[in-house]
C-alpha positions as CSV (number, residue, x, y, z in Angstrom):
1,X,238.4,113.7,217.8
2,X,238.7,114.8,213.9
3,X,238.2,112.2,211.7
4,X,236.4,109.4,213.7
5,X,232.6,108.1,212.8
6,X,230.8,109.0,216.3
7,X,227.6,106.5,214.9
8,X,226.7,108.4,212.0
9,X,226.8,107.7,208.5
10,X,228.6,110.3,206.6
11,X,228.3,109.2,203.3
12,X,224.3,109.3,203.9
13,X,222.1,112.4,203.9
14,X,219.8,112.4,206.5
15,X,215.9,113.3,205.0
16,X,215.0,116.5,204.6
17,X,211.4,115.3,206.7
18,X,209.6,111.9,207.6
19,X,209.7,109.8,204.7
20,X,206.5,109.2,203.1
21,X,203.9,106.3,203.6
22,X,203.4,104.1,201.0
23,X,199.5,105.7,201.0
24,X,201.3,109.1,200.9
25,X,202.8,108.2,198.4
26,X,200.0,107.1,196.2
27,X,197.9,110.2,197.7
28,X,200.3,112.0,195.8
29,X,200.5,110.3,192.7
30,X,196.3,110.1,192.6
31,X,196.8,114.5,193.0
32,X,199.9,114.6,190.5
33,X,197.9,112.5,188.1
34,X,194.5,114.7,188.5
35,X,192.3,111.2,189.5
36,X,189.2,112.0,191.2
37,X,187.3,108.5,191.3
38,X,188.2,104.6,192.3
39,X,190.8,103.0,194.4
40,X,194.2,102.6,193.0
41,X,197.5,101.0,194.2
42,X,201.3,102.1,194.2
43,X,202.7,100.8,191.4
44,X,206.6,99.5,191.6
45,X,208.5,98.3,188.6
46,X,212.1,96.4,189.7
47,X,215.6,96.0,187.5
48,X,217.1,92.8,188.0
49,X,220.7,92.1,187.6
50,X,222.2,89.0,188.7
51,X,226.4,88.2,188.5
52,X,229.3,88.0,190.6
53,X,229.2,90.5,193.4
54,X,231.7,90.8,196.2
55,X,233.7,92.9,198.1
56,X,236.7,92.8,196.1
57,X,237.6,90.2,192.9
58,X,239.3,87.7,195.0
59,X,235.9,87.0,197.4
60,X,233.2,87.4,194.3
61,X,230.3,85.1,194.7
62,X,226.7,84.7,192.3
63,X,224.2,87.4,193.4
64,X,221.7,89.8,192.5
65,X,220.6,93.6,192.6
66,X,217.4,94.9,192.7
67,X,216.8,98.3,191.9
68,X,213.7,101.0,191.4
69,X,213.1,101.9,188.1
70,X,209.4,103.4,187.6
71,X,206.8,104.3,190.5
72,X,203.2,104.5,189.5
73,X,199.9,103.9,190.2
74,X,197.2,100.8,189.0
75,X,193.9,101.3,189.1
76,X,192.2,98.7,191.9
77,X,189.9,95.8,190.9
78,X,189.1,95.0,194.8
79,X,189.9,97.5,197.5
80,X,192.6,96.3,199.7
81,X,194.5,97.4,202.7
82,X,197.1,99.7,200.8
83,X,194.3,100.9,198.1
84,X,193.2,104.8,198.2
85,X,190.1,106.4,196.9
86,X,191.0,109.1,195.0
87,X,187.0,110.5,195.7
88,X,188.1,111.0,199.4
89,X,191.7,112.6,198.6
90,X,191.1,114.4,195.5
91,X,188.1,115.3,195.4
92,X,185.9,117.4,191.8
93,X,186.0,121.0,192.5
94,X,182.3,121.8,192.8
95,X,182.2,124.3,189.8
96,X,180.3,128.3,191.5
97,X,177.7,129.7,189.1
98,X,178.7,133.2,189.5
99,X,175.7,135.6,189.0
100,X,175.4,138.4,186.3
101,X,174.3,142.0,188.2
């Protein structure tokens, strides 16, 4: 039948691939960035709004949103379970001596 939602969301996209670990993630950051020594951890920054939020005006009640503004990375004081040495994942490029004939 045309028209009818068989369980699937069609205002959502479905991803392109598996979304990303939060260690992918700062794997990736740690390569975009060029960082080839210490542990570091993803970095989140959050927008707060708070108001009246409801489904229409007549049913509004106080509440907040939280969104995403800035992902980054913060260089670790102690190793912990989410923290990524940049040594193992992006390693220095050992430089070749090239030889002269």
């Amino acid at each position: 039948m045309q028209g009818i939602d068989k369980g699937e969301n069609l205002n959502q996209s479905a991803p392109i691939d598996t979304p990303l670990s939060i260690g992918e993630i700062t794997t990736v950051l740690i390569k975009h960035y060029g960082l080839n020594e210490g542990y570091f951890d993803l970095s989140i920054e959050f927008n707060i709004g708070i108001g009246a939020v409801g489904p229409n005006p007549d049913a509004l009640l106080p509440g907040g949103m939280f969104g995403v503004s800035r992902i980054g990375l913060v260089r670790s004081k102690n190793a912990g379970p989410l923290s990524i040495d940049a040594a193992k994942v992006n390693p220095k490029k050992r430089q070749t001596k090239r030889t002269s004939k």
